[in-house]
C-alpha positions as CSV (number, residue, x, y, z in Angstrom):
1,X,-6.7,20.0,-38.2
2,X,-5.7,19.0,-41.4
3,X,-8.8,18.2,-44.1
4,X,-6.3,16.2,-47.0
5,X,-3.0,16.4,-48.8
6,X,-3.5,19.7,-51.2
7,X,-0.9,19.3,-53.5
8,X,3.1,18.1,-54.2
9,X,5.8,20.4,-55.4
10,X,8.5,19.0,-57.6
11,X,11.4,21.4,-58.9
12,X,12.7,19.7,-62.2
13,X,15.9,20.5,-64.2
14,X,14.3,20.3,-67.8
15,X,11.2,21.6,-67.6
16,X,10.2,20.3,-71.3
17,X,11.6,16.6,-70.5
18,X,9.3,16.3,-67.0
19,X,6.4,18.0,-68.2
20,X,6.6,15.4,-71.6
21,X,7.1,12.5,-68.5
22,X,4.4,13.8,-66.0
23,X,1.8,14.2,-69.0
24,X,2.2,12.2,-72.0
25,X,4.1,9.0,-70.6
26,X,2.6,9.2,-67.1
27,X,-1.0,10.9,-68.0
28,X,-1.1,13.6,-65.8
29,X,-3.9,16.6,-66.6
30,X,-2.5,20.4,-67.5
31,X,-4.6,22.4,-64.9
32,X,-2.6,25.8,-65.6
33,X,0.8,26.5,-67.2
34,X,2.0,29.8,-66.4
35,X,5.3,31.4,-67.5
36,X,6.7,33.7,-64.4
37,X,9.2,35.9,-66.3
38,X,10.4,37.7,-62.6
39,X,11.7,33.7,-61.7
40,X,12.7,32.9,-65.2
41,X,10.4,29.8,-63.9
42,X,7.6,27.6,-65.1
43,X,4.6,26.7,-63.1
44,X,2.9,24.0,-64.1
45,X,-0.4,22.5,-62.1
46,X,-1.2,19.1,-63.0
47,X,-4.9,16.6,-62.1
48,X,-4.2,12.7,-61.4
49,X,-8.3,11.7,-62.2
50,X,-9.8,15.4,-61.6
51,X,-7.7,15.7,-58.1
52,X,-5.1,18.4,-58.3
53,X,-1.8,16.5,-57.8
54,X,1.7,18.1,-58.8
55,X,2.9,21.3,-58.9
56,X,5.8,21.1,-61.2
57,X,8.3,24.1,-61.3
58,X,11.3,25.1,-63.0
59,X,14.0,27.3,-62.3
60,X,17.7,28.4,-63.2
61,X,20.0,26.1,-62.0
62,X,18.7,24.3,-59.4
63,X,20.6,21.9,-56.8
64,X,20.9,18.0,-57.8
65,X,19.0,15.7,-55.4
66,X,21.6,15.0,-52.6
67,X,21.1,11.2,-52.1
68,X,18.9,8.4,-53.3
69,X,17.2,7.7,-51.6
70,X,17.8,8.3,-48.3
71,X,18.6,11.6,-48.1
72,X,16.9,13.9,-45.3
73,X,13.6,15.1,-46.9
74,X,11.3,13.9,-49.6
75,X,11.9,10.3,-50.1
76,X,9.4,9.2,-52.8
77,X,5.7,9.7,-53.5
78,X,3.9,6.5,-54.4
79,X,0.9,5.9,-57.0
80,X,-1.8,3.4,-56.0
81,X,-2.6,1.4,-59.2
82,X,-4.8,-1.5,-59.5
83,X,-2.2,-3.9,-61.6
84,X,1.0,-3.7,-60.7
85,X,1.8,-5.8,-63.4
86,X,-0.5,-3.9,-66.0
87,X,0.6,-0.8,-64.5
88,X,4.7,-2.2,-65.5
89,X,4.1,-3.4,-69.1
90,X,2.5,-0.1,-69.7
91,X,5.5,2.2,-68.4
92,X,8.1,0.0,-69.9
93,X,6.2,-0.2,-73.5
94,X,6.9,4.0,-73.0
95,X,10.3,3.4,-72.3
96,X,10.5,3.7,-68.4
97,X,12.3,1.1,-66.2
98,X,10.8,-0.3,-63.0
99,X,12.6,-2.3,-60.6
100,X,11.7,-5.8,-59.3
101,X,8.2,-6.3,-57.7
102,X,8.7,-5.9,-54.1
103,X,6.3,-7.4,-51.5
104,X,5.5,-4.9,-48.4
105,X,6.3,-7.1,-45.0
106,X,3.6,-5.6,-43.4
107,X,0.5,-5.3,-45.7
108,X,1.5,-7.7,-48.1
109,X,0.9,-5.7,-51.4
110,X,2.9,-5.6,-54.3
111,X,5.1,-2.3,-54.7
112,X,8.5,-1.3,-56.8
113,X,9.6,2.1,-57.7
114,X,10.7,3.8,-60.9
115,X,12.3,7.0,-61.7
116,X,11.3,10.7,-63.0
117,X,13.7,12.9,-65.0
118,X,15.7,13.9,-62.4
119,X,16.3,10.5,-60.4
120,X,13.0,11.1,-58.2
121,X,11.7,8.1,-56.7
122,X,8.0,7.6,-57.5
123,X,6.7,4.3,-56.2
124,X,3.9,1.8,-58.0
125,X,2.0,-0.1,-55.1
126,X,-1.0,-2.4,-55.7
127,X,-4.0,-1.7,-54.0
C-alpha cells in the first residue's frame, strides 16, 4: 500500500529561529520557501542528503506542545547518524544540548535525544 515515508510537518513558533536551527546548525537543504500571505504563514521544504524531509510551517499563534514527551501524537522523529559521539561534539560546538547516551534494550545501539526550538524531541541513534 504504502511505497515510503513522503515527508514530516513541523509547525514552529519562530519561524526565523527554526529555519536558522533546521539549516545552518542542523544542515538541512532549502527545497522551496514560499510566503502564503492568505495564512500569514511560511512554508518551507527542506532535503536531509537529496531526500525531501521537513515541511516546516509557520503560523499566527499557534498552540504550545501539550506534554513532553508523552503526549498523545507525535512523540519524536529520530536521525540515524554514524557517530553518535561525533554526531554530539558537533551539535554541542553549535550550542545544542543532548542528553546522556542511552543504550536501546532491544537492538543495543546508541541513542539520546536533543531539542528543536520549540521543545520538539528529535532523537540521535547510531546505526
Amino acid at each position: 500500500m504504502f511505497k515510503s515515508l513522503h515527508h514530516i510537518a513541523i509547525i514552529c513558533s519562530d519561524y526565523q529561529r527554526s529555519k536558522h536551527f533546521y539549516v545552518d546548525l542542523l544542515g538541512f537543504k532549502v527545497i522551496r520557501e514560499v510566503y502564503r500571505e492568505e495564512r500569514d504563514s511560511f512554508k518551507l521544504d527542506l532535503s536531509l542528503n537529496g531526500q525531501y524531509m521537513i515541511e516546516l510551517f509557520s503560523f499566527p499563534s499557534p498552540p504550545k506542545r501539550v506534554g513532553y514527551p508523552e503526549a498523545a501524537g507525535l512523540r519524536h522523529l529520530a536521525f540515524e547518524v554514524e557517530s553518535i559521539e561525533e554526531t554530539i561534539q558537533e551539535l554541542n560546538k553549535k550550542g545544542i544540548e543532548t542528553e546522556e547516551v542511552r543504550m536501546d534494550p532491544f537492538t543495543q545501539k546508541a541513542f539520546t535525544f536533543f531539542k528543536d526550538p520549540d521543545g520538539l524531541p528529535l532523537e540521535l541513534y547510531q546505526s
